[in-house]
N, C-alpha and C positions, 0 to 999 in steps of 0.2 A: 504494500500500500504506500502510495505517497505520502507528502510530509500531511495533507490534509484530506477528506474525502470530503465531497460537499453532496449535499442531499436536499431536497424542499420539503414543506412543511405533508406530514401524513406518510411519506414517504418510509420504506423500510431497510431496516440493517440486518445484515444477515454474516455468518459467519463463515457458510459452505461455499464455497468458490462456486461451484459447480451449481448450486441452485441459485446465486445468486445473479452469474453472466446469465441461465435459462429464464427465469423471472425478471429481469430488469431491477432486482433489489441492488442495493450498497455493500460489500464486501468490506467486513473490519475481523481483524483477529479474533479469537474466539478468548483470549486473555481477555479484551476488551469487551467483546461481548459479552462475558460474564462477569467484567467489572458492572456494567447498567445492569445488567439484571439484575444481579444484587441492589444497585440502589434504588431500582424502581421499585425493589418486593419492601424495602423499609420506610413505609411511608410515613412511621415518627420519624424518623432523622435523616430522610430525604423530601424533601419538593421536589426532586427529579422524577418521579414517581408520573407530578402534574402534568409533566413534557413527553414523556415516554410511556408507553405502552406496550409489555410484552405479551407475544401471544404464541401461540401454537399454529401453524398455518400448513393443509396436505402434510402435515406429518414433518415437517419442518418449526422450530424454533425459531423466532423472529420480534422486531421489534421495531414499533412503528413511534416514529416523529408525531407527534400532535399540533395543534395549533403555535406553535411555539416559532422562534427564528435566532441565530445568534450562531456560540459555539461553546460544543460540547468536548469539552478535557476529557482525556483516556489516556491508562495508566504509561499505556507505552511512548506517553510523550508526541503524539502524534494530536488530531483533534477531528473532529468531525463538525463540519458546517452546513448549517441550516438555514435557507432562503425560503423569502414568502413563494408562497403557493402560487401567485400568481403571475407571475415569471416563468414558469412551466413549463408554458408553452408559447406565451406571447414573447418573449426578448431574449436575448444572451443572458450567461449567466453574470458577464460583466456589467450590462446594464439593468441587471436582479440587483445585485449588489449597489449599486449607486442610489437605485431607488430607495433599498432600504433604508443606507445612512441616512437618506436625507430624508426619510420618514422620523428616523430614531432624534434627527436636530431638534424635533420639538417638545422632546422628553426634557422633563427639569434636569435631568444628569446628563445630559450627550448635548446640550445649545452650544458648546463648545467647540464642537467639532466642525472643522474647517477645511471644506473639500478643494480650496485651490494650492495648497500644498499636497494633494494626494492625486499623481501621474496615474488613475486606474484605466484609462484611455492604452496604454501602451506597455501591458504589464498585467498578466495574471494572475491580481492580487489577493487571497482569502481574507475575509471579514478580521481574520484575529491579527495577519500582519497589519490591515489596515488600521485598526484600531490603538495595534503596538506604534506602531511609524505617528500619530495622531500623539500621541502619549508622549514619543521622545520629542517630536519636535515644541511641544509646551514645554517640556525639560529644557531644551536645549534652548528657547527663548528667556528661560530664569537663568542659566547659565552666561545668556548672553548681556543680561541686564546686571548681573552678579550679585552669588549668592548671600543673604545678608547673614550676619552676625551677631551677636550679643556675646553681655558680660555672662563668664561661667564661674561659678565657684569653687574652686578646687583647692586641694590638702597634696601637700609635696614634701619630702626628706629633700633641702639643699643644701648647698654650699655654701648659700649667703641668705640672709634675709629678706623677703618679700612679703610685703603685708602685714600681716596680724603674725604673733606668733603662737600655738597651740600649744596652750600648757599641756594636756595631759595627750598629746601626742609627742611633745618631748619629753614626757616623764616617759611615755610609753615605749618610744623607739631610740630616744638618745641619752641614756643615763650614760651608756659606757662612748657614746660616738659624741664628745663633747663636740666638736668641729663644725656641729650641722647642726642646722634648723628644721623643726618643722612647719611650716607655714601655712597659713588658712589667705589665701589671696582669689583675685579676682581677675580673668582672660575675657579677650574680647575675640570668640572661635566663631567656628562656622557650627559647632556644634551644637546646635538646636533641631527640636521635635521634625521642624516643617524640614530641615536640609535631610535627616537622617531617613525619615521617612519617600522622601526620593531615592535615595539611595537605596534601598531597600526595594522600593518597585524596578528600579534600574535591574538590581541584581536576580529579580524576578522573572524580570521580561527576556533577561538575557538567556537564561535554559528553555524558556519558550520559544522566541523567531527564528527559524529558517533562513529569513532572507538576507542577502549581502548585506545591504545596505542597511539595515535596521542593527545586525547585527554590528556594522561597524561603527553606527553611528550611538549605539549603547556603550559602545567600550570608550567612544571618544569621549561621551558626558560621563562614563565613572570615573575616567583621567580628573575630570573638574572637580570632584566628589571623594578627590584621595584622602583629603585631611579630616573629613566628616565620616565621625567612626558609625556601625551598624547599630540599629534599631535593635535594640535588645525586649519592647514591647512592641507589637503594633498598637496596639487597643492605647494603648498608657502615652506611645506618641500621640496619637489619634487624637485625643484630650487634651492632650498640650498646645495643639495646634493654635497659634495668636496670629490672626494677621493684622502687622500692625499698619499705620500710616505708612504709606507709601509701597506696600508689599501687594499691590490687585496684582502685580505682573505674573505671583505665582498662584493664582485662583484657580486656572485653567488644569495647570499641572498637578494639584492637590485631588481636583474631583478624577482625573484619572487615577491618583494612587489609589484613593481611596476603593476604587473598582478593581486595581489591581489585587493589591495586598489583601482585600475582604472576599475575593472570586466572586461577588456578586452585586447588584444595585437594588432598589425601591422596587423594580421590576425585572425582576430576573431569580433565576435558580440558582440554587445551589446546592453541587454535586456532591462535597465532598470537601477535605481538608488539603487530599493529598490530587485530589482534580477536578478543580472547581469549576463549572458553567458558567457560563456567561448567555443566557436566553431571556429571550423578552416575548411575553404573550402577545399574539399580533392583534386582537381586539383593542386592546389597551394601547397601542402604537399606532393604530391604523382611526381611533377615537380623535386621541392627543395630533396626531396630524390632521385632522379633517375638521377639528375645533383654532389650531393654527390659521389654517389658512380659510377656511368660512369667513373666517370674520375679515378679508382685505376684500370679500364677494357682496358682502352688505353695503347696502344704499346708506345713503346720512340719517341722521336720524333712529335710525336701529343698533342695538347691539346684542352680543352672544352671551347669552348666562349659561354654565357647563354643569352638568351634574346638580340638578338641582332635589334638594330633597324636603319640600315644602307640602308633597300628596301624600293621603295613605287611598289605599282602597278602601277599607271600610276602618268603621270604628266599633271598637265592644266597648258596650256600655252595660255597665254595675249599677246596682245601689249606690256604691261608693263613688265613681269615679266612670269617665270614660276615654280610652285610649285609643289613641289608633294604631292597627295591624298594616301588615307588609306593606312596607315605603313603597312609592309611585319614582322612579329616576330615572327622567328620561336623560338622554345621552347630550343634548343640545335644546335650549330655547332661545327662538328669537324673538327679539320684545321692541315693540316701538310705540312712544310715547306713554310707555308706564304700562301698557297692554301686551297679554301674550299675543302673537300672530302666527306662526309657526312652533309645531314641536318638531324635534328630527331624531333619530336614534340610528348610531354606525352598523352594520353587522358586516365583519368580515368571512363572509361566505361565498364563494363563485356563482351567478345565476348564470341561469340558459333559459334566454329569452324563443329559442325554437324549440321548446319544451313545452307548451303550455299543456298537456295533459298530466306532465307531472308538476302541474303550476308554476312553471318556470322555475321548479329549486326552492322555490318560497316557504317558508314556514309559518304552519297555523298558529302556531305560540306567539310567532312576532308579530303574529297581528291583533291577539288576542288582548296583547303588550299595548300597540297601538291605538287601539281604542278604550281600552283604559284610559292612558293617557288625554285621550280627545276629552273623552269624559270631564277627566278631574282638571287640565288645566284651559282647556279650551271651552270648556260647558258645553259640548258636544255640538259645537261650529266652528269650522274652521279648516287649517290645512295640516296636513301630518305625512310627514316625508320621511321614507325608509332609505339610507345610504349605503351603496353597494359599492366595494372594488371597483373600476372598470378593469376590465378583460378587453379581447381581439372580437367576440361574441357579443358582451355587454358593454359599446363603447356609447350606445347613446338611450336615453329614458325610455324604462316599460310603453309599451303602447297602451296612451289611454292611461285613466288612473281608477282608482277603489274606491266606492260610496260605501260609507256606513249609514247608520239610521241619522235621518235630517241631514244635513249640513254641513258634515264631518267626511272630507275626503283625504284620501292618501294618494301619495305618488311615489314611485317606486325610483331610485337614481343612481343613475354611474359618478362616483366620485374617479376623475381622471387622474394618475399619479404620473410623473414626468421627474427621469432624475436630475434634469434642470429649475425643478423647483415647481415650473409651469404645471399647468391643468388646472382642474379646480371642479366644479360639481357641474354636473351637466342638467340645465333646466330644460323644461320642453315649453317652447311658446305659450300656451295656454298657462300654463305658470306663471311666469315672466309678467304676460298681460292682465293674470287676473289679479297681480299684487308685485309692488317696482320692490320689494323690501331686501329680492337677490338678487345681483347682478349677472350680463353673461358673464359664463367660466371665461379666464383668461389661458392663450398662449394654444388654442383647440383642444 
C-alpha cells in the first residue's frame, strides 16, 4: 500500500487483496484492519465507532466509511483518506479535495486555513500533507516574525553570583564546595508554554509527512526551535498558553497544534492515543458552509439566524407546571424586518431527480421535520426550503415545489459547491419572484 489510501464517504476497506481488486473495495493491511475493528467494537473509549462500521459482507469481513471525511491514522504509520461522497463521480479527486478544505474554512477551527500557499493544482496532495504543509507554514511565519521570550526563573550551582542567593540550597549543595553559589535568578529564554508547544507539534508532524518538502521544511523550523526544550505536558502547556500584546502573529499556529498534539477538534474523532483521527461529520460541514455563504445571497434588509432553538413541538402540562418536549431546530432562518420569512434545513444526502418513483431519494422524516417547522415558526404560511449537495444529476431545483395544508410550501434545492469559493444555492424563478429576500447564486 502506498504512503496513503484515499477512499469516499460509505465506501469500504477490506483486507483481502483478492476480494478487494474483485469488488472495487480499499485494500489496507489486515494489522490495520484489525486495529479499527477493535476500535469500532469499543464504543466507551472510541467515537470511531460513529465513523466506521464493521460488517460481514458474502462471507467477507469489511468495513464501511460513514458519513464522515478527513483522515484516518493506522498503526502502521501509513493513513487512510476520506472525501465527501460527492466527488465520486462528478470531479477529480484533486478537485474533491479542494472543495473540501474550502468547505472545512468555515469551521471555527480551520478559518485559518489558507489555500494560496497550497500548489494542489500541480501535485498529488492527501488531505493530511495538506493540512501538515498548512500547519508548518503558520510555524514558519512565527519563526519568521521571531519567537518571543520571557523572564524564567531558574536555580543554578555557579561560579559567581547571580541574583538572589538560596540559602538552603547552599546549605544543601555547598557546605563542602565553599567556591560556588547557588543562585535563584531570572532568564529572558525562549522557553515558554506557547514556543514548547510548537515544538512539540513540529516533532509530531515530523514521523507523520511523507512528502519532501514538508519534511524539509519541518527540520528547517526545529533548527529555529533548538534552544526551546520539549513539552514535558501537553494539557499543562495547553493552560499556560498567554497570548500576550502583540503575539496575534502566533494565533494561526496555536489552533493547529492544538489539533495536532490532541489528534482531534470540536468536530472530529478520535481514534486512539497511539492513532489519532482527524474526521469531521459532513452534515455539520456541509450546514456551517451553506450558513457561511447564504448569508452574502441575502437581499438588504434580511439576515440568517443558525440553529435556533426557541420551538418545542408540544408541551406537557401538570398540575404543577408545564414544559415543553422535543426542541423544534431548524438548520437556518431567515428573518426580515423582525419577521420569520423562510425556514431552511441542510441534508447532506445525494438526490436523483430521475427517480421520482422512488421520490427522488427524499425522505418522509425530512418532511415530516418540515412541516413541523412551518407549523411552529411560520404559523403554517409561508416558505420552507430543503438544501441538497448539488451533484452532475442534481445541478438545478426539484421540478415544481411541495404544498402542505394552506399556505405552507416547500422547495427542494441544489446548494452548488465550487473549490473557488463560487456557487451558492440555486433558486428557481418562481422563488426568486415570489419573495427578493434570496438573491441569484453567484459565479453559476
Amino acid at each position: 500500500m502506498s504512503a496513503y489510501t484515499t477512499v469516499f464517504e460509505f465506501d469500504f476497506l477490506c483486507f483481502n487483496k483478492e476480494v478487494a481488486k474483485t469488488r472495487g473495495y480499499a485494500y489496507i493491511p489486515k494489522s490495520d484492519f484489525d486495529y479499527l475493528s477493535n476500535k469500532v467494537s469499543q464504543d466507551e473509549q472510541s467515537n470511531l465507532s460513529n465513523a466506521l462500521k464493521w460488517q460481514r459482507k458474502q462471507g467477507t469481513e469489511i468495513i464501511q466509511v460513514q458519513n464522515y471525511a478527513g483522515v484516518i491514522f493506522v498503526p502502521s504509520g501509513q493513513h487512510v483518506e476520506v472525501l465527501p461522497k460527492t466527488g465520486k463521480a462528478s470531479v477529480s479527486v484533486e478537485e474533491t479535495r479542494k472543495i473540501f478544505l474550502t468547505m472545512l474554512r468555515t469551521l471555527g477551527d480551520f478559518k485559518h486555513i489558507q489555500w494560496e500557499n497550497v500548489d494542489i493544482d500541480s501535485q498529488k496532495i492527501p488531505l493530511l500533507e495538506v493540512f501538515i504543509r498548512q500547519f508548518l507554514e503558520s510555524v514558519s511565519h512565527v519563526v519568521k516574525r521571531s519567537l518571543r521570550s520571557e523572564y524564567v526563573t531558574r536555580e543554578d550551582n555557579l561560579l559567581f553570583k547571580k541574583g538572589k542567593l538560596s540559602a538552603p540550597g547552599q546549605l544543601r549543595h555547598n557546605l563542602v564546595l565553599k567556591h560556588r553559589f547557588y543562585c535563584e535568578f531570572d532568564e529572558y529564554l525562549k522557553d515558554r508554554a506557547e514556543n514548547r508547544l510548537l515544538k512539540a507539534a513540529l516533532l509530531k508532524v515530523g514521523g507523520y509527512c511523507k512528502s519532501h518538502h514538508n519534511q524539509k521544511l519541518t527540520n528547517e523550523l526545529l533548527f529555529g526551535f533548538d534552544s526551546v526544550p520539549e513539552s514535558k505536558s501537553f494539557s499543562n502547556d495547553l493552560q499556560r498558553v498567554r497570548l500576550t500584546r502583540g503575539m496575534d502573529y502566533y494565533t494561526s499556529a496555536l489552533e493547529w497544534t492544538k489539533l495536532i498534539l490532541n489528534g482531534l477538534s470540536p468536530t472530529s474523532v478520535k481514534g486512539g492515543q497511539n492513532a489519532p483521527s482527524l474526521l469531521f461529520p459532513m452534515e455539520q460541514v456541509f450546514e456551517s458552509f451553506v450558513a457561511s455563504k447564504l448569508r452574502q445571497q441575502l437581499s438588504p434588509g434580511c439576515h440568517l439566524v443558525t440553529q435556533s432553538q426557541s420551538m418545542n413541538l408540544v408541551k406537557h402540562v401538570t398540575a404543577e407546571r408545564s414544559m415543553g418536549k422535543f426542541n423544534l431546530r431548524p438548520d437556518l432562518i431567515i428573518e426580515q424586518d423582525g419577521k420569520r420569512k423562510v425556514v431552511l434545513d441542510t441534508k447532506w444526502k445525494l438526490l436523483n431527480p430521475v427517480a421520482p418513483e422512488n421520490k427522488y431519494g427524499l425522505s418522509q422524516q425530512d418532511f415530516y421535520q418540515m412541516y413541523a417547522y412551518g407549523q411552529k415558526y411560520l404559523n403554517g404560511k409561508g416558505t420552507l426550503i430543503l438544501i441538497y449537495p448539488a451533484t452532475d444529476c442534481f445541478s438545478e431545483p426539484l421540478e415544481g415545489h411541495f404544498v402542505f395544508d394552506g399556505e405552507l410550501k416547500l422547495w427542494v434545492l441544489p446548494y452548488v459547491i465550487k473549490a473557488n469559493g463560487e456557487g451558492g444555492l440555486s433558486t428557481p424563478e418562481e422563488l426568486r419572484n415570489h419573495s427578493s429576500f434570496v438573491a441569484e447564486r453567484s459565479g453559476g
